[in-house]
N, C-alpha and C positions, 0 to 999 in steps of 0.2 A: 427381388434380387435374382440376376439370372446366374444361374451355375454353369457350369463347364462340364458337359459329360463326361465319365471317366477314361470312355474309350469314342472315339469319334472313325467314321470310315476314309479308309483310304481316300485321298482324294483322286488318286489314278492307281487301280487295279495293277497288281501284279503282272498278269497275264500280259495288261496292255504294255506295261513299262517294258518285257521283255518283247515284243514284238516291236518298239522302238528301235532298242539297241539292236533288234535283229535286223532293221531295216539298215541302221547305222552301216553293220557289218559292209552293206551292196553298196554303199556311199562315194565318190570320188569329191576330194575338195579340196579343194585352193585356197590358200589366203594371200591378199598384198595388202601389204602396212607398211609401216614403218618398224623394223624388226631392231632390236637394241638389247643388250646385254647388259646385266644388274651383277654389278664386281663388289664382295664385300672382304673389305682389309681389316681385320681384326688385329690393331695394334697391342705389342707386346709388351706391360707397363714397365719393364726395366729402360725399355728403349735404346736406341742402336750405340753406335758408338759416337765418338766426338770427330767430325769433318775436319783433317787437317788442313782445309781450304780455308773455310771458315769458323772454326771455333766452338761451332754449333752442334748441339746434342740430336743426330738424326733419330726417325720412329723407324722401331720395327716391327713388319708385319709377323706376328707369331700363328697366322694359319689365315689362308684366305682360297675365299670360295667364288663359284659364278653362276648362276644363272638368267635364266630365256628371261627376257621381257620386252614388254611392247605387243607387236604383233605374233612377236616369237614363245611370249606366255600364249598368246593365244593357240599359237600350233601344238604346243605340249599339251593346252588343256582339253583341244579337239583329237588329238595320238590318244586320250588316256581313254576316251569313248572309243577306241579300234575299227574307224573307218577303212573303206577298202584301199582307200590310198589319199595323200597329202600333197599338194604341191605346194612349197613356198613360193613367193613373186615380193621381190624388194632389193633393198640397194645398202651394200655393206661394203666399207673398203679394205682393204689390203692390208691389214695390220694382225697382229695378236688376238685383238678382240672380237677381230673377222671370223680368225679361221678356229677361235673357241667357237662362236657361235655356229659355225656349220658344223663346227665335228656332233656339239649336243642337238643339232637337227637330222646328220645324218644317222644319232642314235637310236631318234625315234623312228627312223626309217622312212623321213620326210624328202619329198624326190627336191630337191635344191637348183636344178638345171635353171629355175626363171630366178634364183638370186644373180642379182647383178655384182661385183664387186669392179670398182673403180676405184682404177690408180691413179692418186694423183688430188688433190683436195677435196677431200673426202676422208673422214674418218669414223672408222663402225662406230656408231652412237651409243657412250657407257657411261655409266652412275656410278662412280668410283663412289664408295660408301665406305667411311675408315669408323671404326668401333673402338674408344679407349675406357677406361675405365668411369668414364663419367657418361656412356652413352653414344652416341653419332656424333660427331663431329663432321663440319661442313664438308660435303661433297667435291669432290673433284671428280666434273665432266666432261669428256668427250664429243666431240663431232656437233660442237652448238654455234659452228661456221661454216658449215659443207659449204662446196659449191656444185650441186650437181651439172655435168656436162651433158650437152645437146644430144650423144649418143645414149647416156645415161635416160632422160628422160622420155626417150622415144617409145611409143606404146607399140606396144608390136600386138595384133591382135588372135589368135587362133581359129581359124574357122573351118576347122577337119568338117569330112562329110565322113559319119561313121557308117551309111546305108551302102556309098557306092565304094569305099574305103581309097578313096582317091578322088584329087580336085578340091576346091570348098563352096562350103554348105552357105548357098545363097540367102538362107535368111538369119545365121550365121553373119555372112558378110555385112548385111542392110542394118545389123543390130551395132556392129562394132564398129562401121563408117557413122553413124548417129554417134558414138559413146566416145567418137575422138581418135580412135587409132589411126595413125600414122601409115602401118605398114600391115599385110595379113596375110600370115603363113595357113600351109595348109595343112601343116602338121608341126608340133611345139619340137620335135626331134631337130627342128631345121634353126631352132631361134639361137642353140648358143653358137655356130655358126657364124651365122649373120650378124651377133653381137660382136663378135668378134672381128669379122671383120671391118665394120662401123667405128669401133673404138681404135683402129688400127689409122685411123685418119688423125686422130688425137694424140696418138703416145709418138 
């Protein structure tokens, strides 16, 4: 019969765990996904009042809450390790649920310039999530019909030279023409810009 020591050794050192996070600290990092917001309605069992349209007893929400998900759990869960910095890169529209979700990215102090938001069939992608007194109750979702547009999915690629701090960095270039891009700036300060004025063909 084999036992279970009482005490068994780290399996990573102290020292080392802190010389991780120290490296974290010098970190710059990006994420692009698909960023979407997790809405939970907490209905209130008395329930709203009676619709003099239709006769029907409406719900009411007695407190509701939001949070990051998707790619945007993912950014909060990378903020909570204290990188040197965050860039978000995805595509969110124009709505309520949009500009929830950048306020709680610009809280984490996540730089948002490569979020897209598109006007216009497109709706930020959310998990309405209603809670009654028997549990979840089915979902109502958000943006599960985008139509993302041409400007929209245009990959813009960045290929800063940070040696000559001007022009861009030819292997840089060769990696991002390989990986599909489109278009490549020579610094990301120039892309909402040229987003903008791209989309301005559309609206």
């Amino acid at each position: 019969m084999t036992h279970t020591p009482a005490y068994q050794d780290d399996p990573m050192p102290a020292p080392r765990v802190q010389d991780i996070l120290d490296r974290i600290a010098r970190v710059s990092v990006a994420i692009c996904g698909d960023f979407c917001l997790d809405a939970y309605w907490m209905l209130h069992p008395r329930g709203g009042e009676v619709s003099a349209e239709t006769g029907l007893r409406a719900q009411a929400v007695g407190r509701h809450y939001y949070s990051l998900g998707g790619a945007a759990n993912v950014v909060a869960n990378v903020a909570a390790l204290r990188p040197s910095s965050i860039r978000a890169i995805g595509v969110i529209g124009d709505d309520i649920f949009g500009r929830e979700l950048l306020r709680q990215l610009h809280g984490l102090g996540v730089d948002t310039a490569g979020m897209i938001v598109q006007h216009g069939r497109f709706d930020t992608v959310t998990y309405g999530k209603r809670y009654g007194e028997d549990g979840e109750e089915p979902r109502v979702d958000f943006g599960f019909f985008n139509e993302r547009r041409g400007d929209t999915d245009a990959a813009i690629g960045i290929a800063s030279d940070e040696i000559r701090r001007y022009g861009l960095n030819p292997e840089k270039r060769t990696r991002l023409i390989k990986a599909g891009a489109h278009l490549l700036l020579p610094d990301f300060s120039q892309a909402a810009s040229l987003l903008a004025l791209m989309r301005s063909d559309y609206d």
